[in-house]
Every structure is written in C-alpha cells, then in structure tokens.
N, C-alpha and C positions, 0 to 999 in steps of 0.2 A: 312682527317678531317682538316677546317681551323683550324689554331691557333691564339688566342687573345690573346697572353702573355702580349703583354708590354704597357707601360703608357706613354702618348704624353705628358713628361713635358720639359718645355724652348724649345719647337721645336724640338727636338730629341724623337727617340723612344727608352725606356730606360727599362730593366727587372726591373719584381716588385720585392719589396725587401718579400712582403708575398710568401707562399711557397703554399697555396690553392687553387684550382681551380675549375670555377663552368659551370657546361654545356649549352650549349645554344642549348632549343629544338626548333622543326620548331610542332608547335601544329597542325598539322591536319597531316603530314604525324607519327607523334608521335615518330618522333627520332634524336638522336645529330645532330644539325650541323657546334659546334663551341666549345669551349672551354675559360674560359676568366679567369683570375685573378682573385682572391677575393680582392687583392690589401691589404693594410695595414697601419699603422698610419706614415712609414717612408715614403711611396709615399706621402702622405699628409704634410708631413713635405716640402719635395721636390719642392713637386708645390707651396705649399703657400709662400716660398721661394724665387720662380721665379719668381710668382707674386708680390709680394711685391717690389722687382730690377726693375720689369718690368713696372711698375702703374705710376712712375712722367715722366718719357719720353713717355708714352700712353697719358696723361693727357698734355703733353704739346704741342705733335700732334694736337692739336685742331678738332672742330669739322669735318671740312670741311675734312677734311684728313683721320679722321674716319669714316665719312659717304663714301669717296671712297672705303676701303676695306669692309665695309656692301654692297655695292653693286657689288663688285668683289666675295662678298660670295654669293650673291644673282643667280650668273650668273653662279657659279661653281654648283649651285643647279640644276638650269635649265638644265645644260648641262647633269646632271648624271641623270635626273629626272625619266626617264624608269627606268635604273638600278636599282634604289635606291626606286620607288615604289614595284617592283620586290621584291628585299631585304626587303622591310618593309614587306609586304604580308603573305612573308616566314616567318620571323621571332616572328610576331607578330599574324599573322592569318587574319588578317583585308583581307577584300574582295578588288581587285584589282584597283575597281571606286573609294573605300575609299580612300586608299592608295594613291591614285592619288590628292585627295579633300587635303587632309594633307601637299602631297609638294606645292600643290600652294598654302596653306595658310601658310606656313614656306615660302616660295619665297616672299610671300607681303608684310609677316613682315618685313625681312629683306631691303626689298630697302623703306618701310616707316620711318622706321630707320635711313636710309642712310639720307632722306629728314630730320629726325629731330633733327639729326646730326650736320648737314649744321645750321640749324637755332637754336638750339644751343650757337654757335659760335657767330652768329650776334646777338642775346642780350644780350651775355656777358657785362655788365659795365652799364649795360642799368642806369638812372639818376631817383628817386623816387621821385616823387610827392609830396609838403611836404609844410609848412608855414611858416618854419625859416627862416628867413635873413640869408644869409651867411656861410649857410651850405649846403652841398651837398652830396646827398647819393646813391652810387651804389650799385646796387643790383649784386649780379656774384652765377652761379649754380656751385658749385663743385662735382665729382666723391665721392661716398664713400668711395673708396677704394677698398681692393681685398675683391672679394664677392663668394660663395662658393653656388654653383647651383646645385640641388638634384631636378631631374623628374620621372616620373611614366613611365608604362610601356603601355599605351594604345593608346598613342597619340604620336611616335615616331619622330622625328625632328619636332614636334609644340609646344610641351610644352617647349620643351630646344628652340627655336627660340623666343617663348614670353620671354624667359629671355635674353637669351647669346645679342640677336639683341639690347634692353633699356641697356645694360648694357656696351655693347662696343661704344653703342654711346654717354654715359654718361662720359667717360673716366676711367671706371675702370676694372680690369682685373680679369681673371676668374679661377675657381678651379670647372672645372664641374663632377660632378657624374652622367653619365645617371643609368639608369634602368638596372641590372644585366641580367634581365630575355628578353631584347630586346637593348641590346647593340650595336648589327650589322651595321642598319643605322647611331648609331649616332658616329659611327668612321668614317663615311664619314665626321663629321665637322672637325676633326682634319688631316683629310688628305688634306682638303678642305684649313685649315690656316697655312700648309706646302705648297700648292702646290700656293697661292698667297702671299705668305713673309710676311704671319704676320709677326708684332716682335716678337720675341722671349718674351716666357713668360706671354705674353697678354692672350692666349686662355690655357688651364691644362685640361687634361682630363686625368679623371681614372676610369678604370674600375673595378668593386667590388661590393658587397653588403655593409647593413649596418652596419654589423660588423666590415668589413676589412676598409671603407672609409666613408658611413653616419657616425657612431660614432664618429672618430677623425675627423673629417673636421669640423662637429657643433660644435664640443667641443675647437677648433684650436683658440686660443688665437691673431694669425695672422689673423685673417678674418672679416673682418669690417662688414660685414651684409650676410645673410644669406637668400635666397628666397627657398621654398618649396612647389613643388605641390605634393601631394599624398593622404594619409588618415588620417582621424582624430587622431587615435590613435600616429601615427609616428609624424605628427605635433605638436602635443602637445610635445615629445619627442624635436624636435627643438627649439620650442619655451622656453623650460628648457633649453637647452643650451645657447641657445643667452640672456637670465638674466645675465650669466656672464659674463662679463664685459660690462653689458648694451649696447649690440650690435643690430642694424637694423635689424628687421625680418621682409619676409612678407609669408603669409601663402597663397594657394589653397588649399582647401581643399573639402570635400562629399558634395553632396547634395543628396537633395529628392524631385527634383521641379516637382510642379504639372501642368498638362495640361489642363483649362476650355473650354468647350464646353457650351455654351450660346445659350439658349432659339432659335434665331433667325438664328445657323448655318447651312450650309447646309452640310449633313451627309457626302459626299460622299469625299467632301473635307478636311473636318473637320477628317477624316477617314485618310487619306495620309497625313494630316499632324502631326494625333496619331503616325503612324506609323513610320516617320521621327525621331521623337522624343525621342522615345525606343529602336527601333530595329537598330538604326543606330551602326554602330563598336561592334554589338553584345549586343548591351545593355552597354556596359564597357566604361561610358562617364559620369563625373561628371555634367553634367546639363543632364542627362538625366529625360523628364519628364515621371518619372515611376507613380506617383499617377494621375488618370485619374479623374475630377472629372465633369461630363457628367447634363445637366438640365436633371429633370425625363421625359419629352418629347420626347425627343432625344434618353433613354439610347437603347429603345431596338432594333430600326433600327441602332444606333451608333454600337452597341454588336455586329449585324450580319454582318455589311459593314468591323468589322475589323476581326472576322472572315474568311472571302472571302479574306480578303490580307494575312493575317497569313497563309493560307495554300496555300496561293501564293509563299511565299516566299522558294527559292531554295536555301539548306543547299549543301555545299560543295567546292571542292578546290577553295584557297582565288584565284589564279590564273587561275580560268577559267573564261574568261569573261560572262559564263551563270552565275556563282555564285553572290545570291546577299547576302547572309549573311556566312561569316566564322565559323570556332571554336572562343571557348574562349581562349586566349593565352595561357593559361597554365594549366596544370592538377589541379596544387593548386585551379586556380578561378574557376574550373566548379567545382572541392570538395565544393567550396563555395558558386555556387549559390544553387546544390543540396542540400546544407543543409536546405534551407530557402525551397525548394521545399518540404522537407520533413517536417518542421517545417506548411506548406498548410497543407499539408494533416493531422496531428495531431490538427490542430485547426479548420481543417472542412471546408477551404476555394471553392468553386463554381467557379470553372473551364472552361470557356469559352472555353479555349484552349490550351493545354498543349501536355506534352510529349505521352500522352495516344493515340493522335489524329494524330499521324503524324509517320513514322518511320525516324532515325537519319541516316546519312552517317554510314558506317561498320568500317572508322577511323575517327580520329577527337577530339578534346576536345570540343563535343559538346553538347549545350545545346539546348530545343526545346523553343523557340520562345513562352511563357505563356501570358495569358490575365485571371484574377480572377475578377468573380464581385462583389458587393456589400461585400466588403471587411469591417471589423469591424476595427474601427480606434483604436484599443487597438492592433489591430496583429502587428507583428515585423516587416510581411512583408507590413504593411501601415507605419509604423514609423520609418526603418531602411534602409541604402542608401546597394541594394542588388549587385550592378554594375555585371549585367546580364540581358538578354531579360526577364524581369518580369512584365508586366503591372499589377497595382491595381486600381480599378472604384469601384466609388460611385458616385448616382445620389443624383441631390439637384432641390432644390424647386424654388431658387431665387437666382441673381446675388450676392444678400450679404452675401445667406449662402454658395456659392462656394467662396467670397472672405476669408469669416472668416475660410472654413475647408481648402482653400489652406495657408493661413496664422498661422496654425495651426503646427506649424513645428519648431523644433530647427535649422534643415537649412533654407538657404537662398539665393541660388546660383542664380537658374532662376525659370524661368516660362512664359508659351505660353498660350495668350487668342484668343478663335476662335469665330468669331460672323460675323453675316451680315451686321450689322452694323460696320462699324470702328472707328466713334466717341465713340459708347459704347463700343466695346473690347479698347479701349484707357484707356477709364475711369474706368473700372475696372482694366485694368494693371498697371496704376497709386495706387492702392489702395493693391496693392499687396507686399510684403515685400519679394524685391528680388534684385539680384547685373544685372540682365539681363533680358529684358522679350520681347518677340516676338508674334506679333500680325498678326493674318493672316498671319503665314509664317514657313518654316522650321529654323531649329538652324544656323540662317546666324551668321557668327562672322566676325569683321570688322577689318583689324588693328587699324584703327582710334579711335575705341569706346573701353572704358573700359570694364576688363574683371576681376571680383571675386564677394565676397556675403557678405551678411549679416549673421549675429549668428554665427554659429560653422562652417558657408563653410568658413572662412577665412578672414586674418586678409591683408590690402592693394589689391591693382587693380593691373592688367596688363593693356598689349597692352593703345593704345594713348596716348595722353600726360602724363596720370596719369602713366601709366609703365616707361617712360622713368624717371619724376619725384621720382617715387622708388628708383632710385640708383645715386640721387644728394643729396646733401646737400646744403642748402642757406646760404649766406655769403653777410655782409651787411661792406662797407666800407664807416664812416662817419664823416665827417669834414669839414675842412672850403674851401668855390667854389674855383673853380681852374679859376673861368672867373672874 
C-alpha cells in the first residue's frame, strides 16, 4: 500500500505532527489505495510559518521571474500528463478523456499565468491620470500575502491550478489544503516545486481533512486571505473565519444552473449539448446544468433524443478507453445522490430515465445517469444543487418565461442558451443571472475569462485578470512630479 504520511512544508518532506490517518479509495474498484494524514493545527503552524519567511523574497522576485517558474510548472505537468491522468482516473473515478480534459485545462492556466506574471511587472509604477499641477500618482499592485488554498475533490489539479497559478503570480505564497478524499494528484504539485527549486516556503502543502487542517488554517491568524471552492455549507464556515481579523476571502461555491432549449433549436443538437452539461464527470461539476428548461414545442422529441444518449452511455472502468461515464468518487456522494433519488420517488417525480431502465457495473460507486420531467418547482430535487447525473425538465411557453424560471434560483453560477438563432440565444443570455453562460456550446472554460456567480454560488472570480486581481492589493503613491 502507498503511504501519504508527510507534509511538503519549506521544501522538505517532514512527518505530521497529527497521529490520524485517512484512506484513500480508488471508487469503482472499491478499495484502499493510499493512506494519508489527517494532518493537524501544528502542521498548519508550520507552513504558515515558512510562508510568511518566504513571501518578501517571492514578492521581490518580481513578475518576470515568477512567471518563469509558472511555466517550468506548466511543463513539469505536461511531462507527467499520462501518469498523472492515469492517477486522477484512479483516484477520483472521472472517465479517462475527462481526466485528460482537466490536465490541459490545469497546463493553460498555469503558462497564462506565466504571461500575466510578466506583465504584471511592467505596469508596476504605471503614472495616473489626473488634473493637479505638480503632483504625480503611481499606481503599484501588491501580493496579499500568504494566502491559505482549500479545493474539492471533483476537479483534481483545476480547481487548485485556478488558484495556486493567480496566486504565485501575484507574488504571494501558499498554505494549500487539497481534497482528503483525492489527494493523489495533487502531490504531484509539490513534487513538481521540489523538483524545479521553488524557493523554499513559496508553495506548503498538507494533507488532511477539515478537522485536522480546514479548521486551523481558516482560523490561522497568519493568513492574509483565504480562497475556497467547495459547498455552500463549508463556505459559509470560511467566510466566519475570515471576519476575524477582516481577512480577504473569496468563495466558489454550488450551483443549479439551468439549460434553455428555445422555440427555434434544433433537437438533436440541442440533445449533445443537454448532455455535455450534466453527465459530464458524473454529474459532480458545480455549473452543472441540472434544471432543464425545454420550449413546450421541443419537450417531447427533446425527451426521446436524450433518452437514446442516456442509454448510450457506457457505465464502467474510468480507465478503459470504451468508458464514457465513471463512478461517483466516493461511497459518501452516491449515499447522496440516492438520497434525493429516493426523496423522486416519495414526491412522485416521472422518470424519463433512471436507475430502473438500465443495469449498473457489478462494482463501482455508481449512479445511473436520471432524466425526470415536468419536475414541480417546489421539489428539492428542482431547487437543490444534487452534484450527480440528475437532470430536471420543465417545458415553457416563451423566451420570458424560461428567462424568469431560470432566474428563479438562489444560485448563480451558469447557464447554457440553445437556439437557431444566435442573436436571440445572446439575448436571452444576456437577461439571465449568471457568473458564466454558453450559447450554442459545451461548458468551454477559458483561462482568460472569469470564472464564479452570483447569489449563494460565491463570493469573487477566478481565472483572467479578475483571479489574478484576487490576490493583489492596490497601493497608490502620491506627491509632488519627480520631472
């Protein structure tokens, strides 16, 4: 059995000083493949420690010099990039193509980074535009400081690459927590900033849950800002720690984004790109568009066309390249989408497609791939983020009242408009209240363009300027010209 024991703080591999230890399963063969630390508040002392020695000589490295090691990280990804989809597959269950989709979207960030790094640097000091006589104002972006990085477990080296990449290129140094429950890949980043010299102290990684290192790391009085992607409920838990001492937060958090299908789509397409939407990584994607909400024209050839892919789709090992959908990672999350499956059948929900209709692999933590229609907007499973293959459909009458029932939401993450038109799927994605929305398209994510929501999906952006922006502060120097 591997062993995870120890904690990559100041560039050394060093034993935790906690004494617990937690398993790491491989979800479709359904047994140990690792073993890893619960870690504890003295490793957290530790890192936040090095980082803080480490942060004014990172910060005075300049951009240009940290955009070279974002791109030395960039290249050390490429190089492991089989392994390491391999390793995620295992570990996480995600089907082999996903896995794949994942490292080159962690590989882009990081050398985008690298580019915003570099320029960065050159408008340092930049001169502000201004009407006084004789005064002269530069503007300079500063590092927050050491900032303490907490990701989920569904999106293994993406979620931690939208941060760790804005944040080394900011100049500030890191105290990262991955995911207990898919750990595996993201020790390849700390072997990754051993084996090209990071400084020392720049990059901390621990591994733990949120007892042994969520709790003291949010709560870490050393830690200038705090970024979190996961669930609502633990977000909120962040965001009460970072009140004190009015520290930088920024949140990802759930959604429940909806998918329009408009009067004028054409079914078959409108159909693949349903399906992109939901069944991608299992269903276990926070812009997943689980509410389906279909013109009444459309619903019931839309019904049958997703139908025919739903029972297309081949449940089984994430590493066979026939597989096109995995297990859910863990026993716990398919407890959890069966619960909402059983919470269907107690409220009467009409079943398109379900577990009834298909038999499941003989291993596996797996769930069957559901489509319910004319779903009552009072159910939990219309108004609760269920993060598993669940689609929910209701048809509508007109463009406004799919805008007002997708709008109808405490989240606000994304959402996808399908029409023949692409001036009108424009203009109704315009009119939609969302942090992302894709028209005619699958869930493209860009490093360039921002990435979070409105309402309860979370508080600040990633990726583009706006992520790199999250972990600066502005600093204005004003007095009399120097010319």
């Amino acid at each position: 059995m591997q062993q995870l024991i120890r904690q990559f703080i100041d560039n050394r591999w060093v034993e935790s000083a906690g004494q617990r230890r937690l398993p790491i399963i491989d979800p479709y063969h359904q047994r140990q493949i690792a073993e890893v630390t619960a870690g504890d508040a003295a490793d957290v002392d530790a890192a936040v420690a090095a980082a803080r020695r480490a942060q004014p000589g990172w910060q005075a490295l300049g951009g240009a010099r940290r955009g070279n090691y974002l791109t030395a990280l960039a290249e050390s990804l490429t190089a492991r990039r089989s392994e390491l989809m391999e390793l995620s597959s295992r570990n996480n269950g995600k089907a082999l193509a996903e896995a794949g989709i994942d490292l080159d979207d962690a590989i882009a960030c990081y050398r985008y980074y690298a580019g915003q790094a570099q320029a960065l640097e050159a408008r340092q000091g930049r001169v502000v535009d201004h009407d006084m006589e004789g005064i002269q104002a530069q503007v300079y972006e500063d590092p927050a400081g050491v900032v303490g990085l907490i990701t989920p477990w569904n999106f293994p080296l993406v979620t931690s690459a939208w941060k760790i990449a804005p944040a080394l290129a900011a100049g500030c140094t890191i105290v990262f927590k991955p995911s207990e429950v898919t750990p595996l890949p993201e020790q390849a980043l700390a072997e990754i900033a051993e084996a090209i010299a990071l400084p020392a102290g720049v990059l901390n990684l621990l591994h733990g849950d949120g007892e042994g290192i969520g709790a003291p790391l949010t709560a870490h009085p050393g830690v200038d800002k705090l970024s979190f992607t996961g669930s609502n409920a633990v977000g909120e838990k962040v965001m009460h720690a970072a009140a004190e001492g009015v520290r930088n937060v920024s949140l990802e958090l759930g959604g429940k984004s909806p998918i329009l299908v408009l009067a004028d789509a054409e079914v078959a397409q409108a159909a693949d790109w349903v399906m992109a939407g939901i069944f991608f990584n299992s269903g276990q994607i926070c812009s997943a568009t689980s509410r389906l909400i279909v013109h009444e024209t459309l619903a019931e050839p839309l019904y049958a066309a997703l139908s025919e892919r739903i029972d297309a789709i081949r449940l089984g090992d994430p590493l066979d390249d026939a597989t096109d959908m995995g297990p859910m990672t863990s026993a716990r999350q398919r407890e959890a989408v069966e619960r909402y499956l059983t919470t269907a059948r107690e409220e009467g929900l009409v079943a398109v497609r379900d577990g009834r209709h298909r038999q499941l692999p003989a291993q596996g933590e797996f769930v069957a791939p559901t489509l319910y229609r004319d779903v009552p907007l009072a159910s939990r499973l219309w108004q609760e983020e269920i993060f598993g293959p669940v689609l929910c459909a209701r048809s509508v009458a007109s463009d406004e009242e799919a805008i007002d029932l997708a709008n109808a939401s405490l989240f606000g993450l994304a959402a996808t408009v399908i029409a023949g038109d692409v001036a009108r799927a424009r203009r109704v994605g315009r009119a939609l209240r969302a942090g992302s929305i894709w028209v005619n398209s699958e869930q493209l994510v860009l490093p360039q363009a921002g990435w979070g929501g409105f309402g309860i999906s979370g508080i600040g952006r990633e990726l583009g300027p706006w992520g790199l922006a999250s972990y600066l502060e502005v600093k204005h120097v004003i007095g009399p010209s120097l010319d």
